[in-house]
N, C-alpha and C positions, 0 to 999 in steps of 0.2 A: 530677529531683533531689529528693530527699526533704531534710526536715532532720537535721539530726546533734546526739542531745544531747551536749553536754561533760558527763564525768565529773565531781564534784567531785573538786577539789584534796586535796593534802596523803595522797595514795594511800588514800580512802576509797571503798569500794565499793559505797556503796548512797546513793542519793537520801533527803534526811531526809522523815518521815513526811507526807503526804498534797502533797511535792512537783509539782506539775503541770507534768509536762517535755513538755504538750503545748501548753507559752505561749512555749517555743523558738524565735527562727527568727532566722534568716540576713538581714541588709537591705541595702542600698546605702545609704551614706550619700551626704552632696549632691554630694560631691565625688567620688563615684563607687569611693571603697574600701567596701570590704565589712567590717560589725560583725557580733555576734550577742551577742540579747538572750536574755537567760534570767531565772529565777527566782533574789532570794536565795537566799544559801542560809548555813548557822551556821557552814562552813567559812572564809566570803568576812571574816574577822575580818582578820586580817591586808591583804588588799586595802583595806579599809575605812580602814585607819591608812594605810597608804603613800599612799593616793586623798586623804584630809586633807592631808597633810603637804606634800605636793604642791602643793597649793592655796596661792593668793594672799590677804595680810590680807582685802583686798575682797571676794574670791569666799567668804570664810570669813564673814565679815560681812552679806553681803548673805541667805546659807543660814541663818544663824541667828539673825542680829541681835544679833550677840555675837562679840569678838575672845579664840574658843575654840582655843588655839593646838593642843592634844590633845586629842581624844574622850576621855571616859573609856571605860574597858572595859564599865560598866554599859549606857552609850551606847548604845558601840559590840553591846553584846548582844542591845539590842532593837533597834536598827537589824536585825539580819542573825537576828535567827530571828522571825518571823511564823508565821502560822494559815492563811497564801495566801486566807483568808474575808473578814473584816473589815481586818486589817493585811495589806497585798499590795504587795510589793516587784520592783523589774524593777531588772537593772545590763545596760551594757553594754559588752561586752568587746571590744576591738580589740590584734589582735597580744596577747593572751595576757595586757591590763591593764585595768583597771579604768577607763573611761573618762567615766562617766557613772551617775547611782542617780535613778530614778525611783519615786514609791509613793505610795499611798495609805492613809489610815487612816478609817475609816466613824466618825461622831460618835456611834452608835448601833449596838451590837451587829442586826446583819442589817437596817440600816435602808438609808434611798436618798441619803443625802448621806455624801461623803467629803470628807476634806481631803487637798489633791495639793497634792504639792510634789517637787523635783526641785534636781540638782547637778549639775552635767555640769565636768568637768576645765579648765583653762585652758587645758589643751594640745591641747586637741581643740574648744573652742569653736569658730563657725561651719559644723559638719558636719551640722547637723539634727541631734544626738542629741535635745534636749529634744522636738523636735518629734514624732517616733520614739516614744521614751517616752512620752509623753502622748497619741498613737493608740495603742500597745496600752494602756495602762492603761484607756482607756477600752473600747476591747474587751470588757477583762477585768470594768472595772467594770456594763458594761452586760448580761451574762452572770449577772451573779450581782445582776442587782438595784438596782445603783445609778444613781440620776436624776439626779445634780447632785453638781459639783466644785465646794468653795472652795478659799481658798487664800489669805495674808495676804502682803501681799507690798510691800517697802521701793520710795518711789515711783525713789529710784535705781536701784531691777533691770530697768532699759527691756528687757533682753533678754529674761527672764522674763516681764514683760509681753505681751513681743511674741509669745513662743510662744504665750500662749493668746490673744491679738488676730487673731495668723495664722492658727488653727487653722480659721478659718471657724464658730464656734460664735457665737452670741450673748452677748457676755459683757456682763455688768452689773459696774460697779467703783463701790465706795462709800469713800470718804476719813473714814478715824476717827484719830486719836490717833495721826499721823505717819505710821499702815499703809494702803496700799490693799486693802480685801478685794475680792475677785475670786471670781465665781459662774456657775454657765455649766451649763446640760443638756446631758448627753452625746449624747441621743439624733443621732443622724448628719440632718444639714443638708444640703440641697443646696451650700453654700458650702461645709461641713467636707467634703464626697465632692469637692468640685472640687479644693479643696485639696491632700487625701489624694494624689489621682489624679497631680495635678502635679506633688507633689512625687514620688512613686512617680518618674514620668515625668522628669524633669529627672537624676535619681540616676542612673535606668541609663541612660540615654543617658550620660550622663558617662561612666559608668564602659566603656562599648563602647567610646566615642570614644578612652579609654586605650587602646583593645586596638587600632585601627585607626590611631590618630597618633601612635606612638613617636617617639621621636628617635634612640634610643639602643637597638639588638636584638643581643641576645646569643645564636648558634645553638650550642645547648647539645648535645656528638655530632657536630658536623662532624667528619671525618675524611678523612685524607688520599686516600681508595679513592671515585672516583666514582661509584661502585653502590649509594652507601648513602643512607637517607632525608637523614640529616643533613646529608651532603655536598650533596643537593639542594636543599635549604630554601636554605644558607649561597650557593649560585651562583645560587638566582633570585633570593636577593634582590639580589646584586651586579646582575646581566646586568639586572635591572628600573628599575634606577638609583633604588634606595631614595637620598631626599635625607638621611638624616641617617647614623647611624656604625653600623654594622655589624660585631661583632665573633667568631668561629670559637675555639670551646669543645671544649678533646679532654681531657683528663685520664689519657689513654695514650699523650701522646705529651709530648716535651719542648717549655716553652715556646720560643716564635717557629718553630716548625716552621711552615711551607709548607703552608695548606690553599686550595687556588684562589687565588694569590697572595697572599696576606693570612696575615702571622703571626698561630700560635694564641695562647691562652692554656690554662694548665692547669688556672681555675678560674674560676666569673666573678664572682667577688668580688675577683678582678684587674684588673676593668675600673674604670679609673680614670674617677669620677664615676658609678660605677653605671649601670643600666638601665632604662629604663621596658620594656621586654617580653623574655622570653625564651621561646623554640624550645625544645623539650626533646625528643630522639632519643637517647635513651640506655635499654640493658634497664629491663624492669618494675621489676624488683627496684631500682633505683638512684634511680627517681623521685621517691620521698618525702624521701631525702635530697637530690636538684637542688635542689628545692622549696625548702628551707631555706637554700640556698645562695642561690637568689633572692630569696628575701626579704633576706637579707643585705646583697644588693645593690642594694637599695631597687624591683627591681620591682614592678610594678601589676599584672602580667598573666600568661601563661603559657597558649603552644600547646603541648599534649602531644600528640607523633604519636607515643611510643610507642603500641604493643601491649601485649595479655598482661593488659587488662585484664578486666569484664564479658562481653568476648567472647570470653574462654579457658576460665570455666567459672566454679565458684563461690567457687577462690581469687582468681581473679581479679574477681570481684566484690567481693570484703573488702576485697580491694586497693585499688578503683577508689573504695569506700566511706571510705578513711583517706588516700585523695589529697583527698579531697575537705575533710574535714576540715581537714587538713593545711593546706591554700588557704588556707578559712575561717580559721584561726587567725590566719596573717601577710594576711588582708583583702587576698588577690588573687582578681580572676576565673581562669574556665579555658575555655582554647578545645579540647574534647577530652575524654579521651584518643581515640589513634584517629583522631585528624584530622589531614584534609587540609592543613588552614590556611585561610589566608586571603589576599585583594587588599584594597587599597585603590589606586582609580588615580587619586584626587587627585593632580595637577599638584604641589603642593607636597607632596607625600607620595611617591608612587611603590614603594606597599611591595608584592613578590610574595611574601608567605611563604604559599607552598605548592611543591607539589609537581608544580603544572603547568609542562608543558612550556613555552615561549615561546612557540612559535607555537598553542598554544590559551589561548591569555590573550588574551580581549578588549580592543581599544581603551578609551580613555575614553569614558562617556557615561553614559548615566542611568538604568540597570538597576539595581537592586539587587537581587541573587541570596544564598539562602540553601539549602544541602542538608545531608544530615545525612551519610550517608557517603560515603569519598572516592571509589568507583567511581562514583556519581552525582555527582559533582562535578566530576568527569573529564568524562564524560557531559555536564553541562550546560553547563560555559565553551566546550564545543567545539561544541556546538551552536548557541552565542550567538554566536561568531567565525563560523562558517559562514555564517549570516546575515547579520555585519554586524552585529551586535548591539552598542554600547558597553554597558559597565557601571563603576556609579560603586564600587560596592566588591562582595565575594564573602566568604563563609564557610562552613567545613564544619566540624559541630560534632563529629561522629564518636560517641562513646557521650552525648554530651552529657550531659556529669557536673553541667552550671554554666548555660556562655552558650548561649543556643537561639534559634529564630526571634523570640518575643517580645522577647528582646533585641536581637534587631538590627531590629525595626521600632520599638518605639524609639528608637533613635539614627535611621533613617529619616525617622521621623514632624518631624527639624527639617535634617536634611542638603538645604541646596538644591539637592547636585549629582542627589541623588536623585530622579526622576519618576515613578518603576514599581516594583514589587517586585513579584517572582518568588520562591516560596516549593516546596521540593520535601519534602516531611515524610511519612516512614516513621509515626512515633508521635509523640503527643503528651503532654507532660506535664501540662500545666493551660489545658485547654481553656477555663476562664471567663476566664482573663487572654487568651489568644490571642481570644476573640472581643471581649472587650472593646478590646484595643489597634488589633486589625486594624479593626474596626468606624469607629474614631479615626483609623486610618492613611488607611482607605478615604473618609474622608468630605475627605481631599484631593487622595490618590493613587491611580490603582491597581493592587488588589495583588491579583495571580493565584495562583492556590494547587493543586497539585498535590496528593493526599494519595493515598498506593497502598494498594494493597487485602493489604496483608500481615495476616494473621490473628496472633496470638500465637508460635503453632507457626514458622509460614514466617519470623517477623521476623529478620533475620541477628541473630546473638549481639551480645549488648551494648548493643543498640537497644531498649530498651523501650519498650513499649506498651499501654496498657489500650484495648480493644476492647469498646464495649455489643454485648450477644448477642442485647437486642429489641428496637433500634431504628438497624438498619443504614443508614435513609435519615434520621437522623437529622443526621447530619455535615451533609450538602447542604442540610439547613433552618438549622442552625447559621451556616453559611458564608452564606444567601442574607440571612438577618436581619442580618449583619455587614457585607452590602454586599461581599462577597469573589465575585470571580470563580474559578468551578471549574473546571478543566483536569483530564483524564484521561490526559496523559500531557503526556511533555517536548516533545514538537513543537505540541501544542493549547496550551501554556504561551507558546511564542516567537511562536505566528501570533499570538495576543492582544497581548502582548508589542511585536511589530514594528509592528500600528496602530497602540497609546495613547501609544510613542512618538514616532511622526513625526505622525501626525493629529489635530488637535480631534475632540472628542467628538461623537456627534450629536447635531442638537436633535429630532431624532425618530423615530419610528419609519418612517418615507416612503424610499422606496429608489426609486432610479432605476437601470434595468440597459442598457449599450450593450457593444455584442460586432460582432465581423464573421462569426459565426456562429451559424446555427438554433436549433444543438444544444446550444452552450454557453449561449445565452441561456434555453434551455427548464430547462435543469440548473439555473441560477441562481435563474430564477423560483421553482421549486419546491420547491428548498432555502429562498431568503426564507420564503417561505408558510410551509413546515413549523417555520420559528424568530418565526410573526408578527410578519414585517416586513410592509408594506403597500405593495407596487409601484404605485407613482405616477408612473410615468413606463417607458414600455418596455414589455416589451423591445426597441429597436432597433438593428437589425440592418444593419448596411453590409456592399456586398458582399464575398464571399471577399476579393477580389481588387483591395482598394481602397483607394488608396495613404492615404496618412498625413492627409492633409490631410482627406479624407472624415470618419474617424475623428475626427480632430480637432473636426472641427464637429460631429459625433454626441456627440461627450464636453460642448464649451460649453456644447451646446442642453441637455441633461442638468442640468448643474452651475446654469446661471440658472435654471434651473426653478422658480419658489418653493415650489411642491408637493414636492420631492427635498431629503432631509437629508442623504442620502449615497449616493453612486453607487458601483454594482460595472461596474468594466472589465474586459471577456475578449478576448482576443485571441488569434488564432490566426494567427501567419505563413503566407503560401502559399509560401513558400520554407523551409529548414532551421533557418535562424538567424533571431531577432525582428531585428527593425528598428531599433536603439537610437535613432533618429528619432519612432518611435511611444513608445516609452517616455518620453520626453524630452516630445511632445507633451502627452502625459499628463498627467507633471509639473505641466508649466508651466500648463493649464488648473485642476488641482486645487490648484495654491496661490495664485492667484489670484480662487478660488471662496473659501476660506476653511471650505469641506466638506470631509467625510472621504472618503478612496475607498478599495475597497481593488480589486487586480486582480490578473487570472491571462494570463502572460504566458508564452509555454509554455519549460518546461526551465528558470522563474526561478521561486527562491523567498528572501525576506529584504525588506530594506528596499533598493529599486535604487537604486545610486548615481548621485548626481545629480539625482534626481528629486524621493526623500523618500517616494517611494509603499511601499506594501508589497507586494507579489507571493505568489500563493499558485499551487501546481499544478494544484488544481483548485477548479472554482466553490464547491464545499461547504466545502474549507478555506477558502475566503474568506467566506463569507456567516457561518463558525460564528465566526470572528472577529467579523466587523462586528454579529452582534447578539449576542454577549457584552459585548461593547463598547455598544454599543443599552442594552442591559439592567444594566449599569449609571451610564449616563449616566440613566438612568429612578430607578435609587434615590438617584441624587443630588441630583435635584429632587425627591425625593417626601419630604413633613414627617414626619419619623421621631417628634414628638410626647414627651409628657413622662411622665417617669419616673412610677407609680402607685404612690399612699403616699395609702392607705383610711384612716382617723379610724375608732377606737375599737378597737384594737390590744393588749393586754398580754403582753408577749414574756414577762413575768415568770412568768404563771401556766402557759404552757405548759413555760417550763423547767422550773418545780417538777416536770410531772408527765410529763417526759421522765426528769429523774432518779429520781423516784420508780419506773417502769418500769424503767430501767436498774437499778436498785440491787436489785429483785428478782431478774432477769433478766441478767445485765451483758452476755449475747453477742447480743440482743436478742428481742424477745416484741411480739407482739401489743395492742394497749389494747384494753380490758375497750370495752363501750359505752357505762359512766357517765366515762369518763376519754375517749376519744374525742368526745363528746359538747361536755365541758368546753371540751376542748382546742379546739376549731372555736367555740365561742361568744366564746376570748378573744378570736379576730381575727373578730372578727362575724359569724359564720357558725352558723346557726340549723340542728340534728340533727330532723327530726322526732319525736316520741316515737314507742317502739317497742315493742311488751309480748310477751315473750318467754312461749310456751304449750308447756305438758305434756300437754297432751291437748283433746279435742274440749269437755269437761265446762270445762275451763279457756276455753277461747276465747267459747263461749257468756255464760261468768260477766265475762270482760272486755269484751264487747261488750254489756252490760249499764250499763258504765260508761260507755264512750266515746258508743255511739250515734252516730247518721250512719250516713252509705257509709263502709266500712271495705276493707280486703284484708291476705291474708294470703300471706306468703310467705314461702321457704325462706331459711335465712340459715347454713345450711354452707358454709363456706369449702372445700369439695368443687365445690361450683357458680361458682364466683366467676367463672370464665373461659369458663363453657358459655353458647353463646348459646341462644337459643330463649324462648320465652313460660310453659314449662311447669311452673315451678319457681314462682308469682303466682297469686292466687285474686282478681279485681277483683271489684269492685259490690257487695258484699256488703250486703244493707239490715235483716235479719232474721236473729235468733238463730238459727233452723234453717239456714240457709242459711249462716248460719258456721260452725255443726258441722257439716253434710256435708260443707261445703268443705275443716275440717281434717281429713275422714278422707279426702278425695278425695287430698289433695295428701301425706298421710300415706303412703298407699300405694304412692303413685309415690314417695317417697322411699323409704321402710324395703327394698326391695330393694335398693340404692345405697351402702346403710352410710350414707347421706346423713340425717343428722335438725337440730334445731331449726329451728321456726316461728311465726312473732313476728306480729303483727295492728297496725296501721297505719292509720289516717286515709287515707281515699281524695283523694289531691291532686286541685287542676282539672285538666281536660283540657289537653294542651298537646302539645311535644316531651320526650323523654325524652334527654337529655343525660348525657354522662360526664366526669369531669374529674377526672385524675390528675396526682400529682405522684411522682418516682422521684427518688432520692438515684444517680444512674446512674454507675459506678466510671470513666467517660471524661468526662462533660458536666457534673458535677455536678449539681443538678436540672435534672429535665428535665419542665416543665410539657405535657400532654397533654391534646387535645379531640375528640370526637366524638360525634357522635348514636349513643345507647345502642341493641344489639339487633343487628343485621345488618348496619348500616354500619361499627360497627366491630372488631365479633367476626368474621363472614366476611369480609369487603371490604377491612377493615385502611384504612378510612377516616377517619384519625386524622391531627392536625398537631400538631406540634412545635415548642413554641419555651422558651429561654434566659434564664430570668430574669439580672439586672432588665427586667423590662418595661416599656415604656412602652403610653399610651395606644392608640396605634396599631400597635404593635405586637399588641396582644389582636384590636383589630377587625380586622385581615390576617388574625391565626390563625381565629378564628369565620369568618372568611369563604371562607378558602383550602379546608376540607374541599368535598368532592362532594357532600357532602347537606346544604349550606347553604342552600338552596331551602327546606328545609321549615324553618326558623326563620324564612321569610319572610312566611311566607303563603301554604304549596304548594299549590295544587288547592281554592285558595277558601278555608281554614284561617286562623285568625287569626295576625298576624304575632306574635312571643313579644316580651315587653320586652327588649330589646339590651341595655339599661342596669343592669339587675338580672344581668344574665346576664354583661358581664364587669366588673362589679364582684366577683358572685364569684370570677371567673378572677384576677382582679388579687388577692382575700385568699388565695387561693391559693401564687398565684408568690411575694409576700411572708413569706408563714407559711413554704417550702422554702428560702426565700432565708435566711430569718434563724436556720433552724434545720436543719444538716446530718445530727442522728440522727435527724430523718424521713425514715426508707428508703423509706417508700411511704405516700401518701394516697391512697385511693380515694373521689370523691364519685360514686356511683353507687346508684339511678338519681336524677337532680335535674332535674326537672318543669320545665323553662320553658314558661312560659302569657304571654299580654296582660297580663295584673297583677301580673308579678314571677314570683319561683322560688323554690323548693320544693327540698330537700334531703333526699331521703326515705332514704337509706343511703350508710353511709361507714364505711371500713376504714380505719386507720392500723397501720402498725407503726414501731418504733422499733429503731434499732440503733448500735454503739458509730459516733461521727459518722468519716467518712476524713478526711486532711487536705485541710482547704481551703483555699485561695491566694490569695484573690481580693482584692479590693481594703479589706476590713475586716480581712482575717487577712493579716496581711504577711509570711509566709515566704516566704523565695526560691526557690519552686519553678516552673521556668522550664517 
């Protein structure tokens, strides 16, 4: 879901001059409705006075320190037309009014100190807006330069207080002449990101838990004809024994008509007491108006299982664009359009709004299932009933206009009916929020992740998706840094799925393996080995033909083992049917151990009842379980380490000369090598010098200056991407020997169209390392490492990881390539300083992290030696920045 800017009011059709409608965005408030913040604007005159008038003596009082009963219009003028530079204004709009005015004003034209201050409505107090406001203002003010918020404030405005005490900032408060002035850097804290995070976190779970615990559901198109979606929604959710009041919506048919016993209504603004959620199965075309009619009737929510939208073409995308809006306006979520619906099988809940059958609705239990369309949806509740599978709630988000996976691992991440989550995801929309939450989810639950291989082209209509085109195995390093386990299809989702919820976790990688056959046990050994698990035990083998009790003591001796963290059981009946005796035995040995098992039991597959075990059909589906399982009981005790935040940083000077770039160029361009150069010295990162030559005459006269071992090399961005040695001129000790070299290397370029050749300080001997950063249209940056030359030009010997970084996170990635041997000390070699080498890595991921119109940083090649590292070339380009989501930028894009 993108954002949507609001038009100015009063039927004006253009945004006033140097408006920045990209500080828009959609939020949850704490209470889980939905505002949106924008920019002042000179129209917002009239909101300004009714937003006054509005106001309590007190709250008037406390904002200005004066019982100002009317703004003047002078006031009110400079309040609402700003420079968006120095004076910078934010309001926020809920349901179509004025709820809230946040800004700042700089005590210094282009300086680093502002004064913040803020007014948020009576009528909307305790919704987080001050809190809202005051992270993006800081956003906004740290973007442009500013270091530090005051702010003077009456010691009665505890609540004002409290927004910047809570914010997690360091605030320093000084008591003068009845005012407390209040002072704080904005620069982002560990405390203000825990903050941020929580409160992010707290908002949408609220706002899901509206869409999953209604009271009151309105099935907006139920009709009298049981073939129709609507008519389906309005009968499961009766036959599901939804506990609160469910009410059948037709507006072509006369009120109290007969829709599955239950008189209709002809509008659901008829329902007496309103709605917390409404169904909506009515034509495309009728939608936008539902919508309104919902809100009317004080809904939170709304599942759109029309059609006809994104998925019909590109009217229906405009469509699906001004539903959305529309939502946004009256602060409701949307489950849809296009969607299945949803479960919740909480006990005091009992809601099926969807469109599954009854007999493929799972039991209660503690799955939590997410998929995006409703053919997969179908597909998955009936694969989780087949097993046996409970699940605590289900949702299908359909074109997913709104609510998506991240929202509902949110509300996950505190639901205790929840243990597991299962995740089936076509596309993604903001992948830095999905690994950051799942990362959070994962680190108590876990959560299996599906992601299919649909390309742009294949993705069914109305599903979007943005696909990286270089770095296809990047998703799997994405997901392995988050602690997410990866399934390649629905049945590898449920085997996983069926251990983590009946079994404890392992405590190690040690497998013990017992079968009453050869052949199964030979299959099993070999699958373990091929997923490095460590057979400690077995394979023992009882015969064919040997009754239960044999088996049984083959499983105990296993299970005591202290060497065995978890045992695989195979069994193969010598009659037709298994033995429910040996299953049983099983059982009762494996829950008594307090290990995990998993077994293969022929013609069973799920969780057997009665026992708790999980059964697979063959050894390999059980072994690919138990060390997915294995492998992430391993990232759960392994110290994921702290966030990297290098000393001697100024984000200021590289924005200057991103803008300065852009404003030549605005669709973006290349930086020069004195601007490149800059840029990497503000977050401490040293460019070698580089002296670009016209000719042989030329290099001779510069190597005159420099003196030393020198080298000379090609620096056309023709070459960038070729591997090999031959484009370098090393060792160079002597003026003749640098003019030949630049005719040598001269002429191996000038057939190629290939020219400029730059002369260079010869670095120490060492490894030659690469280390890139890409602004990538799925991942947002995506920080990259490799040993330079033929590890990662042929070999594609390169790792991947997802800022923010932490400590160990870097040392995993440097260690994870194949040619991390020769950072060690390969073949007798010196080992290179670790510590030099990902301190750069860490100014790296920082500098992409904090600045999204770096499309590409190239440090290539950068010399790790024994006494630090050496930065001998580097490429940057700039381009206009995509929008980003993530936990500094708060738009709602799911």
């Amino acid at each position: 879901m993108t954002d949507q800017a609001q038009q100015p009011a009063g039927g004006a059709s253009e945004f006033p001059p140097g408006y920045p409608q990209e500080w828009e965005a959609d939020v949850v408030l704490s209470d889980g409705m939905v505002g949106h913040v924008r920019p002042i604007r000179p129209d917002d005159v009239d909101a300004i006075h009714e937003f006054h008038a509005g106001q309590s003596e007190e709250s008037i009082y406390l904002r200005f320190f004066a019982p100002i009963k009317r703004l003047s219009d002078k006031d009110v003028h400079r309040f609402t037309h700003v420079d968006y530079v120095d004076r910078v204004a934010l309001v926020m709009m809920i349901n179509g009014k004025l709820a809230g005015v946040g800004r700042y004003d700089r005590l210094e034209s282009g300086g680093s100190v502002a004064e913040v201050a803020f007014n948020v409505s009576d009528h909307h107090q305790g919704r987080g807006i001050g809190s809202v406001l005051l992270e993006h203002l800081a956003d906004i003010g740290r973007e442009a330069g500013v270091k530090k918020f005051v702010a003077d404030v009456l010691p009665q405005n505890r609540k004002m207080i409290g927004v910047f005490k809570d914010a997690g900032y360091d605030v320093a408060h000084e008591f003068d002449d009845g005012v407390i002035a209040v002072s704080f850097e904005i620069e982002p804290t560990d405390a203000s990101r825990a903050v941020r995070m929580s409160r992010e976190h707290r908002s949408e779970a609220r706002s899901v838990r509206a869409v999953l615990h209604p009271r009151r559901v309105a099935v907006i198109g139920a009709s009298r004809r049981e073939d129709t979606v609507g008519r389906a929604f309005f009968d499961d959710i009766v036959a599901g024994g939804f506990t609160g009041e469910v009410y059948a919506v037709n507006n072509r048919a006369p009120a109290g008509t007969m829709i599955g016993g239950h008189p209709s209504l002809v509008s659901v603004k008829d329902v007496e007491g309103g709605i917390d959620l409404a169904v909506i199965a009515v034509p495309a075309a009728d939608v936008l108006a539902t919508i309104d009619e919902c809100a009317d009737a004080g809904a939170r929510a709304v599942i759109v299982a029309s059609e006809g939208f994104a998925e019909a073409g590109r009217e229906g995308v405009r469509l699906q664009k001004r539903l959305l809006t529309r939502a946004r306006r009256h602060g409701m979520r949307v489950l849809g359009p296009n969607s299945f619906g949803l479960i919740n099988n909480d006990p005091e809940v009992r809601l099926n709004a969807s469109i599954a059958a009854p007999e493929h609705v799972p039991p209660a239990g503690g799955l939590g299932l997410f998929a995006q369309s409703g053919a997969l949806g179908i597909a998955v509740l009936a694969s989780a009933t087949r097993r046996g599978l409970g699940i605590s709630s289900f949702a299908s988000a359909g074109n997913r206009v709104d609510i998506s996976g991240n929202d509902l691992m949110q509300y996950w991440l505190d639901d205790e009916k929840t243990t597991a989550v299962g995740l089936y995801l076509e596309s993604m929309g903001n992948p830095r929020k999905f690994s950051r939450i799942a990362r959070k989810l994962a680190s108590i639950k876990p959560v299996v992740v599906i992601k299919s291989g649909y390309s742009g082209e294949e993705l069914p209509a109305g599903h979007r998706v943005r696909l990286t085109q270089e770095r296809p195995e990047a998703f799997d390093q994405m997901l392995r840094q988050s602690g997410v386990i990866r399934a390649d299809n629905t049945h590898q989702m449920f085997d996983v799925a069926q251990l983590v919820l009946s079994q404890p976790l392992p405590e190690g990688r040690r497998v013990g393996i017992v079968t009453n056959s050869d052949a199964l046990g030979s299959l099993a050994a070999a699958a373990a080995r091929s997923r490095k698990l460590e057979i400690a035990h077995g394979p023992v083998a009882v015969h064919a033909e040997a009754q239960v009790d044999a088996f049984r003591g083959v499983v105990e001796a296993a299970l005591a083992d202290e060497k065995v963290d978890a045992l695989i059981a195979c069994f193969i009946p010598p009659v037709a049917h298994i033995d429910p005796e040996v299953v049983e035995a099983v059982g009762q040995a494996v829950a008594a151990s307090g290990k995990p098992c998993v077994a293969t039991f022929l013609g069973m597959r799920g969780v057997t009842p009665g026992s708790g075990v999980p059964t697979y059909p063959t050894p390999e589906d059980a072994v690919r379980a138990l060390a997915a399982a294995t492998n992430y009981a391993d990232w759960l005790r392994t110290d994921h380490g702290e966030r990297v935040r290098p000393e001697g940083i100024n984000r200021r000077t590289v924005h200057d000369i991103i803008e300065s770039a852009l404003a030549r160029s605005p669709k973006g361009v290349d930086l020069t090598l004195e601007e490149t150069s800059a840029l990497l010295e503000a977050y401490g990162i040293s460019l070698w010098p580089v002296i670009p030559l016209g000719s042989d005459e030329e290099a001779v006269e510069a190597y005159k200056e420099v003196k030393g071992t020198v080298v000379l090399k090609a620096t056309s961005p023709l070459l960038q991407h070729q591997p090999g040695q031959g484009w370098i001129r090393t060792g160079l000790r002597h003026p003749k020997a640098v003019g030949a070299a630049y005719r040598d290397l001269d002429a191996v370029l000038s057939p190629m169209g290939a020219d400029g050749i730059a002369m260079q300080k010869m670095a120490p001997a060492g490894v030659a390392v690469e280390i890139t950063s890409a602004e990538d249209p799925l991942f947002g940056p995506v920080i990259s490492f490799g040993v330079a030359g033929v590890p990662v030009d042929l070999l594609g010997d390169v790792a991947h990881r997802f800022p923010p970084l932490t400590d160990v996170d870097i040392t995993d990635m440097v260690g994870s390539i194949k040619a991390a041997p020769m950072l060690d000390g390969y073949r007798g070699a010196m080992p290179v300083d670790q510590a030099a080498l990902h301190d750069l890595i860490a100014r790296v991921s920082v500098l992409a992290d904090d600045h999204p119109e770096l499309a590409s940083v190239r440090l290539n090649p950068v010399m790790a030696h024994q006494d630090g590292i050496e930065v001998l070339g580097a490429a940057i380009r700039v381009a206009p920045a995509p929008t980003r989501t993530d936990a500094e930028r708060r738009a709602m894009v799911s």
